[in-house]
Steps between C-alpha positions, in 0.01 A plus 500: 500500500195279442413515885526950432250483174261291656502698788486856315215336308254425825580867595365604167194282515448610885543874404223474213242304726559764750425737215813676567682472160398830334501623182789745345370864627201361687417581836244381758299636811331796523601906544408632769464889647323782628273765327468826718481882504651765713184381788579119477385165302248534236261271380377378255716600212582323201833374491699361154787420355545775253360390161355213662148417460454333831444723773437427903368739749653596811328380831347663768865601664638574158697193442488345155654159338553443133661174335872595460488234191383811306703693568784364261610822279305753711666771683200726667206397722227716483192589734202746467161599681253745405593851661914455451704502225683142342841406726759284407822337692724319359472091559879507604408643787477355839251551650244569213360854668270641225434867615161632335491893488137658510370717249477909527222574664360771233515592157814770385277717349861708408646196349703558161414270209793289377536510144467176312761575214789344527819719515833500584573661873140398635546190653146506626327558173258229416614409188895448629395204649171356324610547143274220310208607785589936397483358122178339504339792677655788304269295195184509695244726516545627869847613408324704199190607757609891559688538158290313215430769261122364334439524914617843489338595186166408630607667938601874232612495152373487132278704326238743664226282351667184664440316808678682798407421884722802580294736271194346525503422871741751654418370869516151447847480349665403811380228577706231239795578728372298733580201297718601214734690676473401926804668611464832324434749804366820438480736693246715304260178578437585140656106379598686109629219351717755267673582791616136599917429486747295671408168664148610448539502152556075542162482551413193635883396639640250708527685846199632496325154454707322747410748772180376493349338860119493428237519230186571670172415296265700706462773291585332207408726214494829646828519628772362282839508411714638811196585678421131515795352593707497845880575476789483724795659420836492723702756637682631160812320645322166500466299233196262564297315198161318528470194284392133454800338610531397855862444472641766329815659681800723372778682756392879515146450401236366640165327360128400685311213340108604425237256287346768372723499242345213336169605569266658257376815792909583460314651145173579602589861554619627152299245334146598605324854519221718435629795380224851426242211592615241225614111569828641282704222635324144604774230484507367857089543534494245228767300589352402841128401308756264266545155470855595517473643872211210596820238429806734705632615235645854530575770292894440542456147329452656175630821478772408716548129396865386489696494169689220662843631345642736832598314785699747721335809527806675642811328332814542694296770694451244773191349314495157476397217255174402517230264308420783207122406531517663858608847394217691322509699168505853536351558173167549513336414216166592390342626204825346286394244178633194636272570773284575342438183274599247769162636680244563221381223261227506245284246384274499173193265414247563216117406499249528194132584493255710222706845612817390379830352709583607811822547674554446849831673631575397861762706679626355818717654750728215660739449761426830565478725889243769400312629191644537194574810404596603854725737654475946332101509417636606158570109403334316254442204271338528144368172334445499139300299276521504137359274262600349176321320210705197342621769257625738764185683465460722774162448638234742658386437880149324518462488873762563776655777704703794326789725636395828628690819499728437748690244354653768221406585160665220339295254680199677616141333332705155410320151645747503863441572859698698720589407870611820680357675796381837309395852632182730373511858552185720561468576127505117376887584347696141593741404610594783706830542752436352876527822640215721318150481630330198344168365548517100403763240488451186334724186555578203256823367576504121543486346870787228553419180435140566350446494085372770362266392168408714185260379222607655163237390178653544156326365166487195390780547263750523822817260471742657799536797674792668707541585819704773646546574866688834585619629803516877570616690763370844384172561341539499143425909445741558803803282341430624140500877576870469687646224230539301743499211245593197671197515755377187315578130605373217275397248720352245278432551083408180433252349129242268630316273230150330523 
């Protein structure tokens, strides 16, 4: 018995020096296949483990090897190249053939939209499978875009005396389809927003932005919305999505892998135009003179920026569980108070001389893409400065900048300053709609990154003043003569003492 211990015991230590005692579930070696098409081997494509982060390409004949030690759990091996869609094969299989399928050669300009509301009886509805993903959109803005009614009430609606692009420019009302509601066809060419129903209604929606191939930025400006971006769309029997996973697979449907998805052109199109010769919409402009875009940071790590809480983006849809930091927010915040305050900060210092004391606000837009306000031309911030004797003594304005006009009748001729881009018409009346004739524009928003510094003198009797910051999205006459009475954020009130 001693003579069969001692002997099973110099297998053991042989079989660890050889490294061959392995760990429960642990493999070694390497996988090996074959990526190819319907023509033979191809090259050069990335090959993974699905949700693996470590990826090989395949050589020159198409052959590919990836440690099998990863493997452990994993059921699909996945392989892409530019020009095909994502393939998968099982890792049981032997040999590992990973077919790649190209993609359609042109766009379906006859494709039918799939509707991203859940629903019983349409398996292929977006929101069947992508619940938390359909949730977060149906919040956001672009699910709003074609449907919002203060956006309607300013494309036809309110009063006769009220701001109305259909009324007041009859032949430019068809051009917000172009980004509020990109699949509504018409054949009219006429683009009445009234008339838009159906999936066009979802304004911005799921299969329309996943359909996307290219964002050009040659005619950035001039051509926007659908006009600026490349589509392809599959046979209607097809069911093809473009994304930012390279590994994403599913029986019956099939997905391509593009990084333009996490690139900031993927919003260039909607998000920048001159529209009846104004710079209505400048976001991506400004983004690429930013600190923001000078360190590779793109639009999607904000306004996309994982909640880290999903981690399957399909569950027991045939997503998978991944690190939630990977899978981006589909969200999109912007002009929301928690925003809001996280990127604008003001500081407050106080000098003396023979005029009286003088306030310093400084306003600085931080971690910030782009100019603040950005986005509908309409946007602005109102600072207000007040101060107050030791007694709560309101006191009068020695030296300093007042509010004009524009910034409403409650605030107008107060000590403040007013960053907004804002539009003169021929007569001097301001601010006037983007889409009447106007003859200046001025522009005080605050550059990213860069303080902006006014000097407000009170008399010597000054002990502390307050300082509001609002955020509007519709000028103040605009807002007040619809009721539209939440159109005002308070960014910071704040009482600053010497």
């Amino acid at each position: 018995m001693r003579a069969a211990r001692y002997f099973a015991l110099v297998i053991l230590a042989l079989a660890i020096a050889g490294g061959l005692l392995l760990r429960p579930g642990h493999s070694t070696g390497t996988l090996e296949g074959l990526v190819h098409d319907a023509t033979g081997p191809v090259p050069d494509a990335t090959v993974r483990l699905q949700g693996v982060a470590h990826s090989v390409k395949s050589d020159a004949k198409g052959r590919f090897h990836l440690p099998k030690a990863e493997a452990d759990g994993i059921e699909n091996l996945v392989g892409w190249k530019e020009g095909y869609r994502i393939g998968s094969v099982s890792i049981k299989n032997k040999p590992l053939d990973l077919f790649l399928t190209p993609l359609p050669n042109e766009d379906n300009e006859n494709y039918a939209w799939i509707d991203p509301t859940p629903a019983p009886g349409k398996e292929n509805n977006c929101g069947n499978c992508h619940g938390e993903i359909y949730q977060e959109w149906r919040g956001s803005a672009h699910a709003r875009s074609a449907s919002n009614p203060r956006f309607l009430a300013l494309y036809d609606g309110g009063e006769e005396k009220s701001w109305n692009l259909r009324r007041q420019h009859p032949l430019g009302a068809g051009v917000c389809a172009a980004c509020h509601a990109p699949t509504f066809a018409d054949s009219t060419l006429e683009y009445d927003l009234a008339k838009v129903s159906g999936i066009a209604k979802q304004g911005v929606h799921c299969d329309y932005c996943h359909k996307v191939v290219d964002a050009p930025t040659d005619k950035l400006g001039t051509r926007f919305g659908r006009d600026g971006l490349k589509l392809l769309r599959p046979a209607q029997d097809d069911l093809l999505t473009f994304g930012p996973l390279d590994d994403a697979v599913r029986p019956g449907e099939s997905f391509a892998y593009s990084p333009l998805y996490k690139e900031s052109r993927y919003c260039a199109s909607c998000h920048e135009g001159v529209i009846f010769g104004v710079h209505v919409y400048g976001t991506y402009s400004e983004w690429r003179e930013s600190p923001a875009a000078a360190k590779g940071q793109q639009c999607q790590t904000c306004h996309m920026a994982s909640t880290g809480l999903m981690s399957n983006i399909a569950p027991g849809k045939g997503g998978i569980r991944r690190d939630p930091h990977t899978l981006a927010s589909h969200r999109f915040p912007g002009g929301q108070s928690d925003l809001l305050r996280r990127c604008l900060d003001i500081t407050v210092s106080f000098a003396a001389d023979s005029k009286g004391i003088t306030a310093t606000v400084e306003l600085r837009g931080q971690n910030v893409g782009h100019r603040v306000p950005t986005g509908f031309v309409d946007r602005h911030l109102v600072l207000v400065v007040e101060g107050f004797s030791a007694e709560a003594k309101p006191l009068q304005l020695v030296g300093g900048p007042r509010l004009p006009e524009a910034a409403g009748k409650q605030f107008a001729g107060l000590p403040g300053w007013l960053y907004a881009k804002v539009l003169q018409g021929p007569d001097g009346s301001s601010p006037i709609p983007f889409w009447l004739p106007h003859d200046d524009m001025t522009d005080t928003r605050l550059y990213p990154d860069r303080p902006d510094r006014r000097a407000f003198t009170f008399p010597a009797a000054l002990d502390r003043i307050r300082v509001r910051l609002l955020y509007r999205r519709f000028w103040a006459e605009v807002a007040e003569s619809r009721r539209w009475n939440d159109n005002e954020i308070v960014v910071i009130d704040r009482i600053q003492h010497r």
